[in-house]
C-alpha positions as CSV (number, residue, x, y, z in Angstrom):
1,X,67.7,182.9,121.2
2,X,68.8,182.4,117.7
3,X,66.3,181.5,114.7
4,X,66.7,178.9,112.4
5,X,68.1,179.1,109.5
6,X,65.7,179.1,106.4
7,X,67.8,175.8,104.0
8,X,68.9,177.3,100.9
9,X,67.9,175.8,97.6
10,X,70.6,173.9,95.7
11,X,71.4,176.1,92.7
12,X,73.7,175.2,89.3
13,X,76.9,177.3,88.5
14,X,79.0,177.3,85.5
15,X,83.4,178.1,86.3
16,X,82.6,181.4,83.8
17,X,80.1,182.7,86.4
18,X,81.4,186.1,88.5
19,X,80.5,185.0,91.5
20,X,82.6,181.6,91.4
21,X,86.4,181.8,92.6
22,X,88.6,178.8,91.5
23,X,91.2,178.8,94.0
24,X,94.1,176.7,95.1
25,X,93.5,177.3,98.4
26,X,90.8,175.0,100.4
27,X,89.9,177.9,102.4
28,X,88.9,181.1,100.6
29,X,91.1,184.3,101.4
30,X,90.2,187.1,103.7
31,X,88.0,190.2,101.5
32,X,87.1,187.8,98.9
33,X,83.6,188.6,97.4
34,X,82.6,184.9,95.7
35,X,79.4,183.4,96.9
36,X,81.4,179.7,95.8
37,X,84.6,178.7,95.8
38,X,85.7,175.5,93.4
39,X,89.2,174.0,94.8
40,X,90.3,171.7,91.8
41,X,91.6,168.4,93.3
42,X,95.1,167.4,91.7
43,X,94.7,164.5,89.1
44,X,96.1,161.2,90.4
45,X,99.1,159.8,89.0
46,X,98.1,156.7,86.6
47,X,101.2,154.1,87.2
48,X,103.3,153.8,83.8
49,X,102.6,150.2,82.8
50,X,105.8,148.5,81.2
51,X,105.3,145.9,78.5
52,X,107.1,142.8,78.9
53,X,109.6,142.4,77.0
54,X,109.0,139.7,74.0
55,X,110.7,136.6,74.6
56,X,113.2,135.6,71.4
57,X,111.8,134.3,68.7
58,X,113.8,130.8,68.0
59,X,113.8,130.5,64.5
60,X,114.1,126.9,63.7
61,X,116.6,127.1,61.0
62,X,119.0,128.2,63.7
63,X,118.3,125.3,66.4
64,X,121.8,122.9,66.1
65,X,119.8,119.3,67.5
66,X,117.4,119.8,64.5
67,X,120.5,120.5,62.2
68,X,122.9,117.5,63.9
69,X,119.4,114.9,63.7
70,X,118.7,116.0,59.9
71,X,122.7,115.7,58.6
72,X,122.9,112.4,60.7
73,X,119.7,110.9,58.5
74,X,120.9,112.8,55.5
75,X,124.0,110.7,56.1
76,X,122.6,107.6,56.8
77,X,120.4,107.6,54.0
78,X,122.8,108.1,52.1
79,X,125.1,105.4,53.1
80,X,122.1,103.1,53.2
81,X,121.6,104.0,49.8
82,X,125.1,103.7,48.6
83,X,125.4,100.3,50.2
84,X,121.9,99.1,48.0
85,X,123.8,100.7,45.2
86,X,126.6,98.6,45.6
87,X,124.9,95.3,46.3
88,X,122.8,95.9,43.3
89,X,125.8,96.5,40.7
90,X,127.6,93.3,42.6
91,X,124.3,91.2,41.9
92,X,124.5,92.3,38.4
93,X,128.0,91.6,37.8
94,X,127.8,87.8,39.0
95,X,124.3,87.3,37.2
96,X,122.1,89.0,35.4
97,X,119.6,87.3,36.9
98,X,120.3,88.1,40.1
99,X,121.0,91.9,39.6
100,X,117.0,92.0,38.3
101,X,116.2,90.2,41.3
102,X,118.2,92.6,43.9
103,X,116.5,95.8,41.7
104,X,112.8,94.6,42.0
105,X,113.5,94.2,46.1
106,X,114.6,97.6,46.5
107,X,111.7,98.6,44.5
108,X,109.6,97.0,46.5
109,X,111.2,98.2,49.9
110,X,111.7,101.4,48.8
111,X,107.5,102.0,48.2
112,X,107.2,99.8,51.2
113,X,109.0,102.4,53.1
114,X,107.4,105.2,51.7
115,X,103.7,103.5,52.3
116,X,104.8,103.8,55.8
117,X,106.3,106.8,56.1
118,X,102.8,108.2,54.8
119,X,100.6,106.2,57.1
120,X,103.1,107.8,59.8
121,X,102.5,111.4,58.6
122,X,98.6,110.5,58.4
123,X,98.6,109.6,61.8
124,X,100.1,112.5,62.9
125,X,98.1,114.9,61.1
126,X,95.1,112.7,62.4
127,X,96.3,113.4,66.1
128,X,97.0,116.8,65.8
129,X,93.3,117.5,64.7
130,X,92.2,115.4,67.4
131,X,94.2,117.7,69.9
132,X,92.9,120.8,68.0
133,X,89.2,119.5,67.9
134,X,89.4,118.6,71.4
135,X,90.4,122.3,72.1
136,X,87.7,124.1,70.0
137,X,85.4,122.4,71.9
138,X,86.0,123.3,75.2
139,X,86.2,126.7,73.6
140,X,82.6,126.3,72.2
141,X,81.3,125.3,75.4
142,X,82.8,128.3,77.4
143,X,82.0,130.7,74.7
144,X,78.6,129.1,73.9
145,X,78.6,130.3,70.7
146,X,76.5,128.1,68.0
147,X,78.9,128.5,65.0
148,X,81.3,126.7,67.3
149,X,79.4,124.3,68.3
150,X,77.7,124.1,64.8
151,X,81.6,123.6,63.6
152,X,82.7,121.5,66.1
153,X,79.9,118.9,66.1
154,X,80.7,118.3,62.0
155,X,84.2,117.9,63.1
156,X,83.4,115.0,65.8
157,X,80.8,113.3,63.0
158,X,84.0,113.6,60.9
159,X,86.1,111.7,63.3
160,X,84.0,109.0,64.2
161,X,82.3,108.1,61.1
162,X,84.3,105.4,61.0
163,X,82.9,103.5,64.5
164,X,80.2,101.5,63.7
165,X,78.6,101.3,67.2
166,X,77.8,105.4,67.1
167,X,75.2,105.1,64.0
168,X,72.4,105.2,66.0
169,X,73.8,108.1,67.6
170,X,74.8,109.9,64.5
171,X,71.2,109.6,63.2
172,X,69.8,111.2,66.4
173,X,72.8,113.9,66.3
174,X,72.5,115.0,62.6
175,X,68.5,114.8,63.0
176,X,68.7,117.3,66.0
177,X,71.8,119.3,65.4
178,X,70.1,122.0,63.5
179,X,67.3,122.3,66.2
180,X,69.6,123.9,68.8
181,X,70.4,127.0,69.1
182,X,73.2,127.1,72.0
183,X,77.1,126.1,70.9
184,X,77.1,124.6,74.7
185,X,74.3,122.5,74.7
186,X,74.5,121.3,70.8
187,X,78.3,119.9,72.2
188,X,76.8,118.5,75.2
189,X,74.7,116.8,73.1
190,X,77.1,115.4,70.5
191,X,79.3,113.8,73.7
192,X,75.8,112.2,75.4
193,X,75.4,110.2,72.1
194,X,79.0,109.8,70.5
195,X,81.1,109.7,73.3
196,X,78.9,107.4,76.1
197,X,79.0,104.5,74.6
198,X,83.2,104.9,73.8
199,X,83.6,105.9,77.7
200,X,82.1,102.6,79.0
201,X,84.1,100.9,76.8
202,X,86.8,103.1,78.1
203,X,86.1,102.0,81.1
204,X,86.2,98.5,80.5
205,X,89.5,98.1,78.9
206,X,91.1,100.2,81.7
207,X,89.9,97.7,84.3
208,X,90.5,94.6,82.5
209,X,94.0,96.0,82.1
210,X,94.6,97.2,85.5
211,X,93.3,93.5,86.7
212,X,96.0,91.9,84.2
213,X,98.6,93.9,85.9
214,X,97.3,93.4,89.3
215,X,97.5,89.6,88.7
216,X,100.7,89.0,87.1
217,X,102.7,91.2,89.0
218,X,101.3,89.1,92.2
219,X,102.3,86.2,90.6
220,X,105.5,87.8,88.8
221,X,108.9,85.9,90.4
222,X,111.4,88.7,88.9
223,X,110.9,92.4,89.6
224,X,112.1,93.0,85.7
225,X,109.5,91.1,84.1
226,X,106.6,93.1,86.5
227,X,108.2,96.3,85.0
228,X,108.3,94.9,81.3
229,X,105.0,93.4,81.8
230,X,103.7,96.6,82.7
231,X,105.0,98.7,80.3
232,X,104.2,96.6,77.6
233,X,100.4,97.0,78.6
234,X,100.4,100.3,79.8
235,X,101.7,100.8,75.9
236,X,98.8,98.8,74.6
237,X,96.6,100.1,76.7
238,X,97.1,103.9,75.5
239,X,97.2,102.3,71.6
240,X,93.4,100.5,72.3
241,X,92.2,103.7,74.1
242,X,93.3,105.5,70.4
243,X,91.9,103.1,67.9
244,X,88.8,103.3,70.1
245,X,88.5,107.0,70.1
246,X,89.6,107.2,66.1
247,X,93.4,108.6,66.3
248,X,94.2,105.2,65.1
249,X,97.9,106.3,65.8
250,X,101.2,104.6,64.1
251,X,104.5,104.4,65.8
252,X,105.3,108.0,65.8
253,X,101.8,108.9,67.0
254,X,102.3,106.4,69.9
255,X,105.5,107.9,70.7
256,X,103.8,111.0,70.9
257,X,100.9,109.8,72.4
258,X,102.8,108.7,75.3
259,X,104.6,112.0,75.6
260,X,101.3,113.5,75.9
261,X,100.1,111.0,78.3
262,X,103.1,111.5,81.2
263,X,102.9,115.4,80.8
264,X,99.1,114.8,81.5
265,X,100.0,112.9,84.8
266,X,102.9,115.3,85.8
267,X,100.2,118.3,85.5
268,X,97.8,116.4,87.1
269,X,99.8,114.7,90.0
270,X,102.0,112.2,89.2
271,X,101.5,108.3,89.2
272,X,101.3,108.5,93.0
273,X,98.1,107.1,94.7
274,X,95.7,109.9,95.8
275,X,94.9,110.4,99.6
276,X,91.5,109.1,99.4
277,X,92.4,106.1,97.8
278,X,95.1,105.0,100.2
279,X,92.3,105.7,103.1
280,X,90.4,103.3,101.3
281,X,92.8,100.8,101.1
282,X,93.7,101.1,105.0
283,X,90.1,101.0,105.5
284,X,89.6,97.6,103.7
285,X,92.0,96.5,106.3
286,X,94.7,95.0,103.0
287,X,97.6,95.3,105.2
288,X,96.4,92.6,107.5
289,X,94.9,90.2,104.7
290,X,96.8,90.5,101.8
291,X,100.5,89.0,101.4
292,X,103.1,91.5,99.9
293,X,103.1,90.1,96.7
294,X,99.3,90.5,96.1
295,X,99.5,94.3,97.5
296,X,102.1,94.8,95.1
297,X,100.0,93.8,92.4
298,X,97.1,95.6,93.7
299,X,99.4,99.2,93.8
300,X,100.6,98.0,89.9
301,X,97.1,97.8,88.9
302,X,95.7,101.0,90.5
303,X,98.8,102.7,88.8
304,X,98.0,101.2,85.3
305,X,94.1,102.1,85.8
306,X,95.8,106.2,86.9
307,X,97.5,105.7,83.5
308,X,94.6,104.4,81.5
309,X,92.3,107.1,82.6
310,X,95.1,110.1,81.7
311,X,95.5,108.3,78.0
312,X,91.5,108.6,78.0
313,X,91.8,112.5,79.2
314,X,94.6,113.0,76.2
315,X,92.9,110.7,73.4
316,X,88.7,111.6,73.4
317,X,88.0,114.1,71.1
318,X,85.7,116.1,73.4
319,X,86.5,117.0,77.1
320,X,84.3,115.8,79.5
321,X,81.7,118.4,80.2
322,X,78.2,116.6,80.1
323,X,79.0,113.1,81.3
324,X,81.3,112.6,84.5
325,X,84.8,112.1,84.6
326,X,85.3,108.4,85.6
327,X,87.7,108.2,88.9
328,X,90.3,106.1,90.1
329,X,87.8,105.3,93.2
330,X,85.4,103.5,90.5
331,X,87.9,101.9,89.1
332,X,89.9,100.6,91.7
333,X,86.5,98.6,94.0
334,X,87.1,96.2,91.3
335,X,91.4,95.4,92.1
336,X,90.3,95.8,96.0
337,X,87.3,93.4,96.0
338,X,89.2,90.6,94.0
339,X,92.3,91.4,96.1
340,X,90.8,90.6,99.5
341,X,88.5,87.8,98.0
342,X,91.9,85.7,96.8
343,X,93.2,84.6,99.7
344,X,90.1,83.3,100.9
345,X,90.0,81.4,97.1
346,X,93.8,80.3,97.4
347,X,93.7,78.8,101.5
348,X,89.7,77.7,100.6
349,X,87.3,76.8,103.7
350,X,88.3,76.3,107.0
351,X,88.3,72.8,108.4
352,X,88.2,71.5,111.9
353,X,87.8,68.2,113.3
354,X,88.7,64.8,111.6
355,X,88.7,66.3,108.1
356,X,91.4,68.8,109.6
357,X,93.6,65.7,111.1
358,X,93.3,64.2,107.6
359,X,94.1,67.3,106.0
């Protein structure tokens, strides 16, 4: 019978102590006289992380389109300007009169030109901020840090002090703005009462413009007046949706505008339909009521309102965060209501009897 073993009491040692053998080995040798023995465990091998390698700098200076564009206007300008020269000195060699006349026109067009070429840089510079603002914002919200939000709300009162339907909610912003202490909520706050009222106007051109497409394409005889028609009001469209927001873009900014706009659709799917609109439109039963004509005008409208609501993602100062995102879904009831309730409008009632044999 053996007896049980009295537990020992856990004690503390220190690697200097005599009766502590660091070994190698995991099992001590035969004759040795250590109470403990400490087996260090070999340190594992960290992997040897590589930087990438830095991509090239491309030094502007060195780019051959920028140099080819800026010699080719550097050499139009100066023919342009050689030509004026030219038609000026002929003006004043067959009348003096008419020399003074040709140099107070170029005068004239040449600050004309330069008034527009500064309205151009304005708007630029005004859609770059926008872009920026638009940016610090969403990084004020995720950050939630109240100089942001402080920063980005006199930003946004900056921007649309110029809208005269947002006074009310400018007084109610700058009464509150120094009465909240979180960056997230003071932006949520500043797009409940600046940018509401500008999203269901939003809203509204979007689906007057998707119903002008939606009609005139039905109605369109030529397949290249529906695509001028469309492109000429997708284009005003994403200029209405900038004055309302306060880009107030020129040519330039359009251009870029519209740039920003298609990379917008590309990142967020295309033009195409989506999945659950095109199970609503099967579910309406269109395919059995409507002519082709008016389901082509239909599909054109839905695409214009796609392309209305990605020039409202790119143009509004502040991303959506507090108010919802407006859909295509919302957007499209409209087209699909009016589209099955205009054949009904075109054949009118149904007659039978006599009034049917006169018919």
């Amino acid at each position: 019978m053996t007896m049980p073993t009295k537990p020992r009491k856990p004690v503390a040692y220190t690697l200097d102590d005599p009766q502590v053998r660091v070994t190698k080995m995991k099992t001590p040798a035969h004759g040795a006289t250590a109470n403990v023995v400490v087996t260090p465990e070999p340190e594992a091998e960290l992997p040897v992380v590589v930087p990438p390698r830095p991509e090239p700098v491309r030094r502007w200076w060195l780019r051959w389109g920028l140099i080819f564009w800026s010699t080719t206007l550097g050499l139009l300008t100066l023919g342009l300007g050689l030509a004026v020269t030219k038609l000026i000195e002929d003006l004043f060699n067959h009348s003096q009169a008419l020399g003074v006349l040709g140099l107070l026109l170029a005068i004239v067009a040449a600050l004309a030109l330069g008034a527009i070429a500064l309205r151009e840089a304005m708007s630029l510079v005004r859609l770059v901020s926008v872009d920026a603002l638009r940016q610090r914002a969403a990084s004020a919200v995720a950050s939630d840090s109240r100089a942001e939000g402080q920063a980005v709300v006199g930003d946004l009162l900056a921007v649309t002090r110029t809208i005269p339907r947002l006074a009310r909610g400018r007084a109610t912003l700058e009464s509150h703005r120094h009465d909240i202490i979180d960056g997230r909520d003071l932006v949520q706050m500043a797009e409940r009462e600046l940018m509401a009222p500008l999203d269901d106007e939003a809203r509204r051109l979007i689906s007057m413009a998707a119903k002008r497409v939606s009609i005139v394409t039905a109605i369109s005889p030529r397949a290249a007046i529906d695509m001028l028609f469309v492109l000429i009001n997708g284009l005003a469209l994403i200029r209405k949706l900038a004055d309302l927001y306060g880009s107030r873009p020129g040519m330039l900014g359009l251009a870029r505008l519209v740039r920003h706009v298609v990379s917008h659709l590309a990142v967020t799917g295309g033009m195409a339909v989506t999945d659950s609109l095109i199970q609503q439109v099967i579910g309406h039963g269109l395919a059995a009521k409507l002519s082709a004509r008016l389901g082509e005008g239909v599909l054109n409208g839905l695409l214009t309102a796609r392309l209305g609501l990605a020039a409202m993602d790119v143009t509004r100062p502040v991303p959506f965060s507090a108010l919802p995102r407006p859909s295509l879904n919302d957007l499209a009831g409209t087209l699909l209501r009016s589209a099955q309730e205009k054949p009904f409008k075109e054949t009118g009632p149904i007659r039978s009897g006599p009034e049917a044999e006169k018919r």
